[in-house]
N, CA, C and O atoms as a Tinker XYZ file with bonds, in Angstrom:
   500  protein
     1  N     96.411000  118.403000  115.567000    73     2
     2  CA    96.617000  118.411000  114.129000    64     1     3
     3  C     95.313000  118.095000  113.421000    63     2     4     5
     4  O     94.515000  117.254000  113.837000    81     3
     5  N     95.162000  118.756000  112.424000    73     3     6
     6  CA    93.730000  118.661000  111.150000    64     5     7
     7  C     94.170000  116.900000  110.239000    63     6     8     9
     8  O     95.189000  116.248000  110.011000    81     7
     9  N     93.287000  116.825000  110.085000    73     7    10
    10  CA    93.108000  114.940000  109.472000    64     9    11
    11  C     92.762000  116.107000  108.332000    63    10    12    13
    12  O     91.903000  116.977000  108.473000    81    11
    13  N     93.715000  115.910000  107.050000    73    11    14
    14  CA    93.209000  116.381000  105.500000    64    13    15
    15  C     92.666000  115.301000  104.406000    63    14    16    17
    16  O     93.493000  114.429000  104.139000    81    15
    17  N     92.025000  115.256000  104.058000    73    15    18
    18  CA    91.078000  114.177000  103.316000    64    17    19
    19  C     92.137000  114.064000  101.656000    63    18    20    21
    20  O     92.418000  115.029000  100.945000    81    19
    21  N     92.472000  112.857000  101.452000    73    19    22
    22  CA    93.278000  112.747000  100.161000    64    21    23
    23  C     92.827000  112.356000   98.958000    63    22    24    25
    24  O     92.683000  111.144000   99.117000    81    23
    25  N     92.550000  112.580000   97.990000    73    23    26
    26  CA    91.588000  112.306000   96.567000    64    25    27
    27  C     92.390000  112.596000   95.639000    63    26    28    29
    28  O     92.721000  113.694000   95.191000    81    27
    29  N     92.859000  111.003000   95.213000    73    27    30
    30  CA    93.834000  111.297000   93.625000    64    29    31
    31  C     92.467000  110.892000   92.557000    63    30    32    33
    32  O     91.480000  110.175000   92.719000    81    31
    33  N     92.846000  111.539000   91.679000    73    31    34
    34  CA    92.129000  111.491000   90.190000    64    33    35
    35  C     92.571000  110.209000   89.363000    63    34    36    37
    36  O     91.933000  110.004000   88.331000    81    35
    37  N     93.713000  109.212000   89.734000    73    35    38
    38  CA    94.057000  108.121000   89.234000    64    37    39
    39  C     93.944000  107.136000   89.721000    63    38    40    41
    40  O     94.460000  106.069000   89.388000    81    39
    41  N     93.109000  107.400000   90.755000    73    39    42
    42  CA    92.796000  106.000000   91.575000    64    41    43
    43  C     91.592000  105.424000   91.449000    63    42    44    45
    44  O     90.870000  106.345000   91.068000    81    43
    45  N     91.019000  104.569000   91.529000    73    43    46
    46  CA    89.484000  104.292000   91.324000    64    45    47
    47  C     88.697000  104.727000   92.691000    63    46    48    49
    48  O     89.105000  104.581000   93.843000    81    47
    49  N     87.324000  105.361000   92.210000    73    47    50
    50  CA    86.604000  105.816000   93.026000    64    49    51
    51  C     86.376000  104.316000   94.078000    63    50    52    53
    52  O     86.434000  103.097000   93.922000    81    51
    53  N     86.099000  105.270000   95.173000    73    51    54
    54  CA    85.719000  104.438000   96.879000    64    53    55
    55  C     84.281000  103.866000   96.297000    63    54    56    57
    56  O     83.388000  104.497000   95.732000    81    55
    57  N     84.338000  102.802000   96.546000    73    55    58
    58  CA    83.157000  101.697000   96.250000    64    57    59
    59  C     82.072000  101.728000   97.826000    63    58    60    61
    60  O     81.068000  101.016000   97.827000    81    59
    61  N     82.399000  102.589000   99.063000    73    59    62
    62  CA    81.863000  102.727000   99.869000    64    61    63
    63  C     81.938000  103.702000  100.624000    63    62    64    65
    64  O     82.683000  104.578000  100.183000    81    63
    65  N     81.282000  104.010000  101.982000    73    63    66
    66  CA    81.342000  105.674000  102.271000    64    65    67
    67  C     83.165000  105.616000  102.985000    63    66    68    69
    68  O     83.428000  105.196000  104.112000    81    67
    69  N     83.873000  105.983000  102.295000    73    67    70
    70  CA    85.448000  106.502000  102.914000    64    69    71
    71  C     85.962000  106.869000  101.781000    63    70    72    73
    72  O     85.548000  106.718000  100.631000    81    71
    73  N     87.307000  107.578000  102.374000    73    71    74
    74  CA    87.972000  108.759000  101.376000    64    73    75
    75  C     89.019000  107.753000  100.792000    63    74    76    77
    76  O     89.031000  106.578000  101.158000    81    75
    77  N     89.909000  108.263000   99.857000    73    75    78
    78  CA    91.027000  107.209000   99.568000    64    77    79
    79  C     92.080000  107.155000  100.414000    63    78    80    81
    80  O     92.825000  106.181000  100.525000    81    79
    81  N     92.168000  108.197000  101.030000    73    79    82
    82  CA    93.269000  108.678000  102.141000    64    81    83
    83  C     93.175000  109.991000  102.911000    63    82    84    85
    84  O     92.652000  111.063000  102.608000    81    83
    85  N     93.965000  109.515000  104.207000    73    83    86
    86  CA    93.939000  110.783000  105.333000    64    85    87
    87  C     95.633000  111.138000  105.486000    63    86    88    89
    88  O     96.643000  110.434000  105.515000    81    87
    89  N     95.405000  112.427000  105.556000    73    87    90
    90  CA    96.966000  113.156000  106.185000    64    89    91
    91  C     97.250000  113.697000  107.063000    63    90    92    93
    92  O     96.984000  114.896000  106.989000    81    91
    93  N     97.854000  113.283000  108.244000    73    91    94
    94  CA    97.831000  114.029000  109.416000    64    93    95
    95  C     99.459000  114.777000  109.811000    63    94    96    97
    96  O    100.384000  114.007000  110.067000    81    95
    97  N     99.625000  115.826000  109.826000    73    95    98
    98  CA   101.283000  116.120000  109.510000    64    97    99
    99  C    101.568000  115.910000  108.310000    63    98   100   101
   100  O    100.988000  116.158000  107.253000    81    99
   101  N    102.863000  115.255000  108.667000    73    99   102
   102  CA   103.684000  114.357000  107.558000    64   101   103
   103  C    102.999000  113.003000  107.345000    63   102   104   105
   104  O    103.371000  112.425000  106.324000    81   103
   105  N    102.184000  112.443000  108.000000    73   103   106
   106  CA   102.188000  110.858000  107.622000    64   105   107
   107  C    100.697000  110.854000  106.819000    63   106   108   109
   108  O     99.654000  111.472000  107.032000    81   107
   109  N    100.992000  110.116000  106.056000    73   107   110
   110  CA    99.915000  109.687000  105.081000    64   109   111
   111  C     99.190000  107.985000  105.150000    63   110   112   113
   112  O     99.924000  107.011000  105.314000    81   111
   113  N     98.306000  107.908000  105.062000    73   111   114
   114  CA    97.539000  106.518000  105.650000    64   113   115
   115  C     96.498000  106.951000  104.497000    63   114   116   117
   116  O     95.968000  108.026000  104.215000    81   115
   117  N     96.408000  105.142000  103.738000    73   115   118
   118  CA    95.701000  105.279000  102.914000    64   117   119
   119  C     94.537000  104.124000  103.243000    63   118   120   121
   120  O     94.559000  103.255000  104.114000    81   119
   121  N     93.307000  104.479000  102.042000    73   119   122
   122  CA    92.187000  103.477000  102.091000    64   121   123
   123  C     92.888000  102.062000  101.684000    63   122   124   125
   124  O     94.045000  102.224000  101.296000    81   123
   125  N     92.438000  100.708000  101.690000    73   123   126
   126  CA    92.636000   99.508000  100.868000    64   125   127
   127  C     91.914000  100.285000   99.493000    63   126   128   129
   128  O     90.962000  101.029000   99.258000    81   127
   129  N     93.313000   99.417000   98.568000    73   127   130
   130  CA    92.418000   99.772000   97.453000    64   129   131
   131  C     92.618000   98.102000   96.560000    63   130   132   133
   132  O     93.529000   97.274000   96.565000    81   131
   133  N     90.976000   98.182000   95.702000    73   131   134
   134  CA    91.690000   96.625000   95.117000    64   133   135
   135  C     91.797000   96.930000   93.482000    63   134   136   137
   136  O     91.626000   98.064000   93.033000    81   135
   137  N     92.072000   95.885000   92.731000    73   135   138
   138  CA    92.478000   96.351000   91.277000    64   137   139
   139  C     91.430000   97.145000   90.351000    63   138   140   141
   140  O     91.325000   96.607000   89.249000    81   139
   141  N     90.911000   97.883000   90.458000    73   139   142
   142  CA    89.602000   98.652000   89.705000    64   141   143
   143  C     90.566000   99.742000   89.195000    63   142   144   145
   144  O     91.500000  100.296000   89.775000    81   143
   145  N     90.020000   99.912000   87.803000    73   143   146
   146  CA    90.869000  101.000000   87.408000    64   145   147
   147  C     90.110000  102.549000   87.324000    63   146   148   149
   148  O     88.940000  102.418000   87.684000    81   147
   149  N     90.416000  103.916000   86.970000    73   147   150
   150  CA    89.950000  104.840000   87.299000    64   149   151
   151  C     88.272000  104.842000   86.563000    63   150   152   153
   152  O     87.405000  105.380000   87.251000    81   151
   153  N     88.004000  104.471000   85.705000    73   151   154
   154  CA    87.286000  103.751000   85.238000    64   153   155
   155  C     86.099000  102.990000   85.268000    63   154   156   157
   156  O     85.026000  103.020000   84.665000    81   155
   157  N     86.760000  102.098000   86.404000    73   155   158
   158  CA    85.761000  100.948000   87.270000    64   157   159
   159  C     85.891000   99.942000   86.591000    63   158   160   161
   160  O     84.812000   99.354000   86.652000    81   159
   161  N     86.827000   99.197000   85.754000    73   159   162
   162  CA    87.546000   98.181000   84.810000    64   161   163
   163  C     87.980000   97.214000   85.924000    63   162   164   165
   164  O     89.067000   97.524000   86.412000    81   163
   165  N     87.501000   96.308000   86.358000    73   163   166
   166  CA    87.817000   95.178000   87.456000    64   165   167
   167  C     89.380000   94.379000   86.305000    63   166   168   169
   168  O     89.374000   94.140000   85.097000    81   167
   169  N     90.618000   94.155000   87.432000    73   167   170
   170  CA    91.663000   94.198000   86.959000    64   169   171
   171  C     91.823000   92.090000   87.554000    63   170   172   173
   172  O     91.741000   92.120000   88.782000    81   171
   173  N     91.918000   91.262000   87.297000    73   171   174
   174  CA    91.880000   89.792000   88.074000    64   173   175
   175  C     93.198000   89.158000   87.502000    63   174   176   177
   176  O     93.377000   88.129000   88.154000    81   175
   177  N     94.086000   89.291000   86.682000    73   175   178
   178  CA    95.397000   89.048000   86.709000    64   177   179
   179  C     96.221000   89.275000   87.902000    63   178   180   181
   180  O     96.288000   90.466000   88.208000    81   179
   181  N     96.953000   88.361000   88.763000    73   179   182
   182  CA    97.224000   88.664000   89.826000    64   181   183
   183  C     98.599000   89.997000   89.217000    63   182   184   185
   184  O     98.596000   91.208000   89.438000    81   183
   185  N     99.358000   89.389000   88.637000    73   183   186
   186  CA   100.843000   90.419000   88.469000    64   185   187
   187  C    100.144000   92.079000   87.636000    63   186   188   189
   188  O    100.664000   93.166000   87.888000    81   187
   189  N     99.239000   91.968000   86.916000    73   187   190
   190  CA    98.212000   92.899000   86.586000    64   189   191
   191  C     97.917000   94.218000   87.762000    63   190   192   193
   192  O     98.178000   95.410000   87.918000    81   191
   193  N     96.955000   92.719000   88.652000    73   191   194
   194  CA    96.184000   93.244000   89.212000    64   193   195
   195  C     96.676000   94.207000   90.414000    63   194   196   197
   196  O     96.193000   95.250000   90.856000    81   195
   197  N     98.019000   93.331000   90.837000    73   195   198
   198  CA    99.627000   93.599000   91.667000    64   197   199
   199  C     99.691000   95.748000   91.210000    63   198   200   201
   200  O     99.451000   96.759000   91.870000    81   199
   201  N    100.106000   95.501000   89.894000    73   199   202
   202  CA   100.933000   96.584000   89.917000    64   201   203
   203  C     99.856000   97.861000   89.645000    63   202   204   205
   204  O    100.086000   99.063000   89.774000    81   203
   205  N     98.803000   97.302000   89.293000    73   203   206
   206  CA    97.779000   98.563000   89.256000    64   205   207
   207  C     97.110000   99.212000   90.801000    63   206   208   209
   208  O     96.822000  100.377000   91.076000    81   207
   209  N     96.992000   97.836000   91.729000    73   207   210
   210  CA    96.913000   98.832000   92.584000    64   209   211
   211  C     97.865000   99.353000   93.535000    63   210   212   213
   212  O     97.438000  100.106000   94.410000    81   211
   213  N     98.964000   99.095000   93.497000    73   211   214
   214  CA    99.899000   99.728000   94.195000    64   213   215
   215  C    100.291000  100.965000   93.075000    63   214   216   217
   216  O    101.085000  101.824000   93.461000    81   215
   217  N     99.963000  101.019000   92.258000    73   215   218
   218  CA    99.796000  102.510000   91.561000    64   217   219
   219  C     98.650000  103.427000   91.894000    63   218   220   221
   220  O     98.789000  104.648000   91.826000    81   219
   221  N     97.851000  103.023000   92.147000    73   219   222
   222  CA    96.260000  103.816000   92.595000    64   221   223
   223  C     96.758000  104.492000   93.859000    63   222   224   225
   224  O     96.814000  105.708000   94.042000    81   223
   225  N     97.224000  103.233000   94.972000    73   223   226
   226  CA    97.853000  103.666000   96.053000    64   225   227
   227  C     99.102000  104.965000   96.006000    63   226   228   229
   228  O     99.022000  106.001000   96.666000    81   227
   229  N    100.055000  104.668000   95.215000    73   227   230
   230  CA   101.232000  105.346000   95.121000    64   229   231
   231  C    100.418000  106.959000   94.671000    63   230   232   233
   232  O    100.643000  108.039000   95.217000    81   231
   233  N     99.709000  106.766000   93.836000    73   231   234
   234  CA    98.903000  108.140000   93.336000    64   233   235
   235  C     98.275000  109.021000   94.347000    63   234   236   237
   236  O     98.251000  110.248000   94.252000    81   235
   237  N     97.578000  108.074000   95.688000    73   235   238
   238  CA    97.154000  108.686000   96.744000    64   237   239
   239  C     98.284000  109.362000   97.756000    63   238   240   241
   240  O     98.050000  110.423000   98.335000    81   239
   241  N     99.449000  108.690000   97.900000    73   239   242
   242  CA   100.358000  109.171000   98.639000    64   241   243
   243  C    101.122000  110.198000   97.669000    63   242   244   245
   244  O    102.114000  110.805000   98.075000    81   243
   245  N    100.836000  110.294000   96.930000    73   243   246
   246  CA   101.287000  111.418000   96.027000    64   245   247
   247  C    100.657000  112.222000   96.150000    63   246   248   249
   248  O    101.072000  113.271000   96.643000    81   247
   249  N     99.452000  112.069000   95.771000    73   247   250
   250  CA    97.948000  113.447000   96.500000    64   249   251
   251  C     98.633000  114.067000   97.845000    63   250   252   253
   252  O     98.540000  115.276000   98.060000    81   251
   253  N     99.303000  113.226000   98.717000    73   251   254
   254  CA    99.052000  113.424000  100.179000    64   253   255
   255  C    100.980000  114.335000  100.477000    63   254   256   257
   256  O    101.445000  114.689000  101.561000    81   255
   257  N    101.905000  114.496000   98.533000    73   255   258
   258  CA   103.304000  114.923000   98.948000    64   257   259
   259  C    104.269000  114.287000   99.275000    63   258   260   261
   260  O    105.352000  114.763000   99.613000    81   259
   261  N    103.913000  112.880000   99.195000    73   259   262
   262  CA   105.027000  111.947000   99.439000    64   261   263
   263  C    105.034000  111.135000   98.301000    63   262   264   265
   264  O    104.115000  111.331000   97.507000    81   263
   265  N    106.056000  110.058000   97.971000    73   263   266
   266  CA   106.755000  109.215000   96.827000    64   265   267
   267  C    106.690000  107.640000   97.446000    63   266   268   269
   268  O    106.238000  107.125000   98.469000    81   267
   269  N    107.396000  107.179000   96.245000    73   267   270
   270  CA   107.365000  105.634000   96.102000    64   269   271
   271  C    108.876000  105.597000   97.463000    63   270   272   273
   272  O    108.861000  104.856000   98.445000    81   271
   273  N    109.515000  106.152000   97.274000    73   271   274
   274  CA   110.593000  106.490000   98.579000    64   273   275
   275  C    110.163000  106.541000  100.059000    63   274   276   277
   276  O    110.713000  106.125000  101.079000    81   275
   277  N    108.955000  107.214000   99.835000    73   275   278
   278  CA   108.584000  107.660000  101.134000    64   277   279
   279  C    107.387000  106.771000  101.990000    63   278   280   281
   280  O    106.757000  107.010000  103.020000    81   279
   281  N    107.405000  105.566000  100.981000    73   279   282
   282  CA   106.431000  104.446000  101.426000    64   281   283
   283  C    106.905000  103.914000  102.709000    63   282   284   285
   284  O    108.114000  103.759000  102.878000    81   283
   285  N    105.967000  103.587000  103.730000    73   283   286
   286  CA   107.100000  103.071000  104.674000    64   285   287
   287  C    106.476000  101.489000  105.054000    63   286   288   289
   288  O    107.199000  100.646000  105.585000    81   287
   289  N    105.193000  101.249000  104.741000    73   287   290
   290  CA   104.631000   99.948000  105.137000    64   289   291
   291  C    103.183000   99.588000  104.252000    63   290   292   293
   292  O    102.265000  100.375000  104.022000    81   291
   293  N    103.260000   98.475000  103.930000    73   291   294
   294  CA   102.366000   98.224000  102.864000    64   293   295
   295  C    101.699000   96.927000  103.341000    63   294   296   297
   296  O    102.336000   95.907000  103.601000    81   295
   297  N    100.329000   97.048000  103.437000    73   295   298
   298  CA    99.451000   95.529000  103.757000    64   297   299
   299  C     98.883000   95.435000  102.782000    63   298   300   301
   300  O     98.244000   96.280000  102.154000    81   299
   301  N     99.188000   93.796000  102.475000    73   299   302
   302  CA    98.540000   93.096000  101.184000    64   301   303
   303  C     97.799000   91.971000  101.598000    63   302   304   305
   304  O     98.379000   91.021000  102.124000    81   303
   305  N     96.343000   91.974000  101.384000    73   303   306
   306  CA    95.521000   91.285000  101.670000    64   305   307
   307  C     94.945000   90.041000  100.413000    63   306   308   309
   308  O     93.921000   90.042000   99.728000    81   307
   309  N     95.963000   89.161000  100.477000    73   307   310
   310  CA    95.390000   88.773000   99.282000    64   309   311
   311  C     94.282000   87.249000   99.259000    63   310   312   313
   312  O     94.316000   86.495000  100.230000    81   311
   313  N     93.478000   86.988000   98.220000    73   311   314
   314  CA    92.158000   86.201000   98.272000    64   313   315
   315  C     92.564000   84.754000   98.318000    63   314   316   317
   316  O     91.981000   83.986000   99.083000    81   315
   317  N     93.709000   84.274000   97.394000    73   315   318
   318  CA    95.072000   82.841000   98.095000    64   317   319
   319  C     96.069000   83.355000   97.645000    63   318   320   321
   320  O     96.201000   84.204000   96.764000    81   319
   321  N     97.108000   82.596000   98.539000    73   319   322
   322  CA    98.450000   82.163000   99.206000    64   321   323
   323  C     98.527000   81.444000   97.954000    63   322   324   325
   324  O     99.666000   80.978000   97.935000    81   323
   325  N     98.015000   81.161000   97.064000    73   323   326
   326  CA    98.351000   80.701000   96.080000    64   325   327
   327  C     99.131000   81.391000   94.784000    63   326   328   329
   328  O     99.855000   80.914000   93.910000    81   327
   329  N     98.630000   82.781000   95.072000    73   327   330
   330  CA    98.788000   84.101000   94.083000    64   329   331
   331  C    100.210000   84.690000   95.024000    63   330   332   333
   332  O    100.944000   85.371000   94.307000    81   331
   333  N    100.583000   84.584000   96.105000    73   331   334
   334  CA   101.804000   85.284000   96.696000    64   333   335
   335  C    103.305000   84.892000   95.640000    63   334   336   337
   336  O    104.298000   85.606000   95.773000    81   335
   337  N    103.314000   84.118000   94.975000    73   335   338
   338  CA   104.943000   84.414000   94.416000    64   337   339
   339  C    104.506000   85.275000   93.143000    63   338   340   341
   340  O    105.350000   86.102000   92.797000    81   339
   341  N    103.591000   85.236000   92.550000    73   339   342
   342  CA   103.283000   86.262000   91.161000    64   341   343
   343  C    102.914000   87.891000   91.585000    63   342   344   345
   344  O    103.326000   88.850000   90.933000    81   343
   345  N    101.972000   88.014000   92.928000    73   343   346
   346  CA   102.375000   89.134000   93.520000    64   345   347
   347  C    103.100000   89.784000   93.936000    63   346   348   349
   348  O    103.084000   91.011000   94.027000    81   347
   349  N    104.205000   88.699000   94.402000    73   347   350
   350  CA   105.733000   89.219000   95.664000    64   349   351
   351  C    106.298000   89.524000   94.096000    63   350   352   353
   352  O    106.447000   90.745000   94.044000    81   351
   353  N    106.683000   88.906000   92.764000    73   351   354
   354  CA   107.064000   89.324000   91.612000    64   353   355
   355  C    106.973000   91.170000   91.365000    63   354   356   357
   356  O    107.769000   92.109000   91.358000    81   355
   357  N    105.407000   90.948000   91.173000    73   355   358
   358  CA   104.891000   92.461000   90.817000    64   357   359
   359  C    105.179000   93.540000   91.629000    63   358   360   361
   360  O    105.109000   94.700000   91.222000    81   359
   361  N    105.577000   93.154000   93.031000    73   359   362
   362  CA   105.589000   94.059000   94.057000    64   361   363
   363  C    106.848000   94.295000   94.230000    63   362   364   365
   364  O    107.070000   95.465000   94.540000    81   363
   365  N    108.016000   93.438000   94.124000    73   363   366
   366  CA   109.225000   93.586000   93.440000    64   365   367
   367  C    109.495000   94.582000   92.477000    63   366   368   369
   368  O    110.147000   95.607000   92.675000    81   367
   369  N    108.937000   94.213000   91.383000    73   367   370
   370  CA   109.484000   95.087000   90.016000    64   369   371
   371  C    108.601000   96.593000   90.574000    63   370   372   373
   372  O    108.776000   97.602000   89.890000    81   371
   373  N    107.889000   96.665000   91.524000    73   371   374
   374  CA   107.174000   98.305000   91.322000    64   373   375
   375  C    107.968000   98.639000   92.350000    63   374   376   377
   376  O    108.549000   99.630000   91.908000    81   375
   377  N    108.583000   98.354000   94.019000    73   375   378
   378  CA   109.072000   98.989000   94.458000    64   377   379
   379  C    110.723000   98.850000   93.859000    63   378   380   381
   380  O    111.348000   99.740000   94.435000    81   379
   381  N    111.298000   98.377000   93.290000    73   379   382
   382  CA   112.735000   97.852000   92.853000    64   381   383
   383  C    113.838000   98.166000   94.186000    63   382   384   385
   384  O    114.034000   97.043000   94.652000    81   383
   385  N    114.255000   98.684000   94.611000    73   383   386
   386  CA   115.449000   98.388000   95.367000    64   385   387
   387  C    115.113000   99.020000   96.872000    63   386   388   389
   388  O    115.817000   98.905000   97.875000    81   387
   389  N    113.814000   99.733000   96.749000    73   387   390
   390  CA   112.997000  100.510000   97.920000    64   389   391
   391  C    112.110000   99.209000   98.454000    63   390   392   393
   392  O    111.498000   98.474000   97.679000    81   391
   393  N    112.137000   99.017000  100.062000    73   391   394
   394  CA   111.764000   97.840000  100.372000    64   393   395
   395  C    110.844000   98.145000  101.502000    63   394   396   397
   396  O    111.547000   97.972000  102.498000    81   395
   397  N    109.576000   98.528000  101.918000    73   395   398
   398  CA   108.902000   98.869000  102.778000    64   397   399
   399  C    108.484000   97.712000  103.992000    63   398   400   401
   400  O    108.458000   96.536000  103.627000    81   399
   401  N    108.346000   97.847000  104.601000    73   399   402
   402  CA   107.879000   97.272000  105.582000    64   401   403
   403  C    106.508000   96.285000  105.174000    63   402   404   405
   404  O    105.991000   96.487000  104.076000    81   403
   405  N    106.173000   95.663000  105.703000    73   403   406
   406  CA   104.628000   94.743000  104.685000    64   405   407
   407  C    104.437000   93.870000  105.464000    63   406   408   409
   408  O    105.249000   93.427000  106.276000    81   407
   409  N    103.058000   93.452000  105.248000    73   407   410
   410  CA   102.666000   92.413000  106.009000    64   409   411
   411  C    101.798000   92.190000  104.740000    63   410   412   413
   412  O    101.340000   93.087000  104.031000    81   411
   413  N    101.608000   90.536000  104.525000    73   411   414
   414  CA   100.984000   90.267000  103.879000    64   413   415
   415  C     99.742000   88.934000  104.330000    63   414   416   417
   416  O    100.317000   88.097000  105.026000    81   415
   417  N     98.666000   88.675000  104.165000    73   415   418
   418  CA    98.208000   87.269000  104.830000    64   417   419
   419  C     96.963000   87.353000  103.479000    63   418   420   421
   420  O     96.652000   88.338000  102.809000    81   419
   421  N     96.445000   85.978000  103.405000    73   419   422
   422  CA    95.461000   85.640000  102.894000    64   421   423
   423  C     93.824000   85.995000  103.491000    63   422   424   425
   424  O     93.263000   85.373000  104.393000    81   423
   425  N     93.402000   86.862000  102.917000    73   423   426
   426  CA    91.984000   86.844000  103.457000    64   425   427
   427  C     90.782000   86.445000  102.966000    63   426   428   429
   428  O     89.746000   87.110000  102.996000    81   427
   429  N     90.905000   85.507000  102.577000    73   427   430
   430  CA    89.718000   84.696000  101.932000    64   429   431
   431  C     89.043000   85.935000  100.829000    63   430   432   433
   432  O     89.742000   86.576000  100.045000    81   431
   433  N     87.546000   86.090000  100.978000    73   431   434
   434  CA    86.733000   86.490000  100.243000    64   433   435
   435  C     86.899000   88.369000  100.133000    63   434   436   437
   436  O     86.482000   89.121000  101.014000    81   435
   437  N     87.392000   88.699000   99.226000    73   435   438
   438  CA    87.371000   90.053000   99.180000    64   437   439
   439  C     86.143000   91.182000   98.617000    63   438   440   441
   440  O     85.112000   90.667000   98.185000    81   439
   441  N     86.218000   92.309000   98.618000    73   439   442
   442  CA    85.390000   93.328000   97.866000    64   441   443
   443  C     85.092000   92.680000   96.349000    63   442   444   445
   444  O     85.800000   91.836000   95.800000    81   443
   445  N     83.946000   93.244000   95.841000    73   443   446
   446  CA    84.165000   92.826000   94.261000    64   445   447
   447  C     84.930000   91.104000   93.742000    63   446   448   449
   448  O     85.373000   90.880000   92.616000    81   447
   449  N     84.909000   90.296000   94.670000    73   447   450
   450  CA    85.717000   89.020000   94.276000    64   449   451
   451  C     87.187000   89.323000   93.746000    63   450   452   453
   452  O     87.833000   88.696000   92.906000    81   451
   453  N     87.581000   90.608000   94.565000    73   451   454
   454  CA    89.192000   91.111000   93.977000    64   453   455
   455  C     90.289000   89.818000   94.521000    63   454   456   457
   456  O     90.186000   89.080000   95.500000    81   455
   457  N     91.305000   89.890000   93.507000    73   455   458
   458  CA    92.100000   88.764000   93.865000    64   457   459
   459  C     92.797000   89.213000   95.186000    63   458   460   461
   460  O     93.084000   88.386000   96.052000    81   459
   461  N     93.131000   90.887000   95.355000    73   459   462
   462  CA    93.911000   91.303000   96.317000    64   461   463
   463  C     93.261000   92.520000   96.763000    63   462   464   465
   464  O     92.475000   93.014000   95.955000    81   463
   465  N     93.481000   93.338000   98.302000    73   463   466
   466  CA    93.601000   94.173000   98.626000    64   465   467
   467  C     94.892000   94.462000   99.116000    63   466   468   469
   468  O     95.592000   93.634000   99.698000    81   467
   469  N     95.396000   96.295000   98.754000    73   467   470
   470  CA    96.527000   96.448000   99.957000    64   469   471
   471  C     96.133000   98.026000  100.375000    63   470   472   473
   472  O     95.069000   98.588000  100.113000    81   471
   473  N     97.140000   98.517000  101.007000    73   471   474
   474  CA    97.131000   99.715000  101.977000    64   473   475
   475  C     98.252000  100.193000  102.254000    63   474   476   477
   476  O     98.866000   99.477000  103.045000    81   475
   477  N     98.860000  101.230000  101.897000    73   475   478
   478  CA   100.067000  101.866000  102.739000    64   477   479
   479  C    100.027000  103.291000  103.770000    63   478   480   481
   480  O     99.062000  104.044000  103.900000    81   479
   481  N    101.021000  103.379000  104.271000    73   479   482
   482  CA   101.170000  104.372000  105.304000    64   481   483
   483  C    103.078000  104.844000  104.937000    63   482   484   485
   484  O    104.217000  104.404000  105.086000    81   483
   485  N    102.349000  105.985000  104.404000    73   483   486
   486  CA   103.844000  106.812000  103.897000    64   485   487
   487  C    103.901000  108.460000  104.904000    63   486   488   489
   488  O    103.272000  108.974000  105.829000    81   487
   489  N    104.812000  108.719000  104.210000    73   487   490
   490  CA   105.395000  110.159000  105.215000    64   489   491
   491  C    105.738000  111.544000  103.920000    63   490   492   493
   492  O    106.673000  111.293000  103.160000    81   491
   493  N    105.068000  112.792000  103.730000    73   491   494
   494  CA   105.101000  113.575000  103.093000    64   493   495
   495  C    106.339000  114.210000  102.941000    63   494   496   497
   496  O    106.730000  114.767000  103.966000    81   495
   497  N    107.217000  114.307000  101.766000    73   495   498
   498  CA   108.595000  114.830000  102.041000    64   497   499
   499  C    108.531000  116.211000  102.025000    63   498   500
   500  O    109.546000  116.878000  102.227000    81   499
């Protein structure tokens, strides 16, 4: 199978050499993305910062033919464990009753001093 290179127009440009996402088949695997808007507008509200980039993301798996449905696992890398109930909030209200798979852990020091990174891996309907 061909690896197809994924580039949404609503996501913020790659701050380093990688694409925003790859498609292989049906499954879609995306870059981390952190709150930067299309723009380059650094986003540091965690519930903000929450729902913008799991929209950047959702936009890439959209590039790639798949939906907020078709999400199947989401890693959230966030900067403290301190910010996890205002994130788990935001991440709530964006997936609402669709519940993906996730792993979440604290990783200290991020890109850009972003409060969070995440990443999903969806399936093209």
């Amino acid at each position: 199978m061909k690896l197809e290179e994924l580039v949404s127009s609503e996501a913020s440009p790659a701050l380093g050499p990688y694409c925003h996402g790859r498609k292989c088949g049906g499954m879609i695997i995306t870059s981390g993305q952190i709150p930067v808007t299309k723009d380059g507008e650094s986003v540091s509200e965690i519930k903000a910062a929450t729902k913008l980039v799991l929209g950047n993301l959702l936009s890439i798996v959209e590039a790639g033919g798949g939906c907020k449905e078709s999400v199947a696992r989401v890693d959230v890398y966030l900067k403290s464990l301190d910010d996890f109930d205002a994130m788990n909030e935001a991440y709530a209200e964006f997936f609402g009753s669709h519940k993906p798979a996730r792993v979440c852990v604290q990783a200290g020091d991020l890109a850009e001093n972003a409060p969070l990174e995440a990443a999903m891996i969806a399936f093209a309907e």
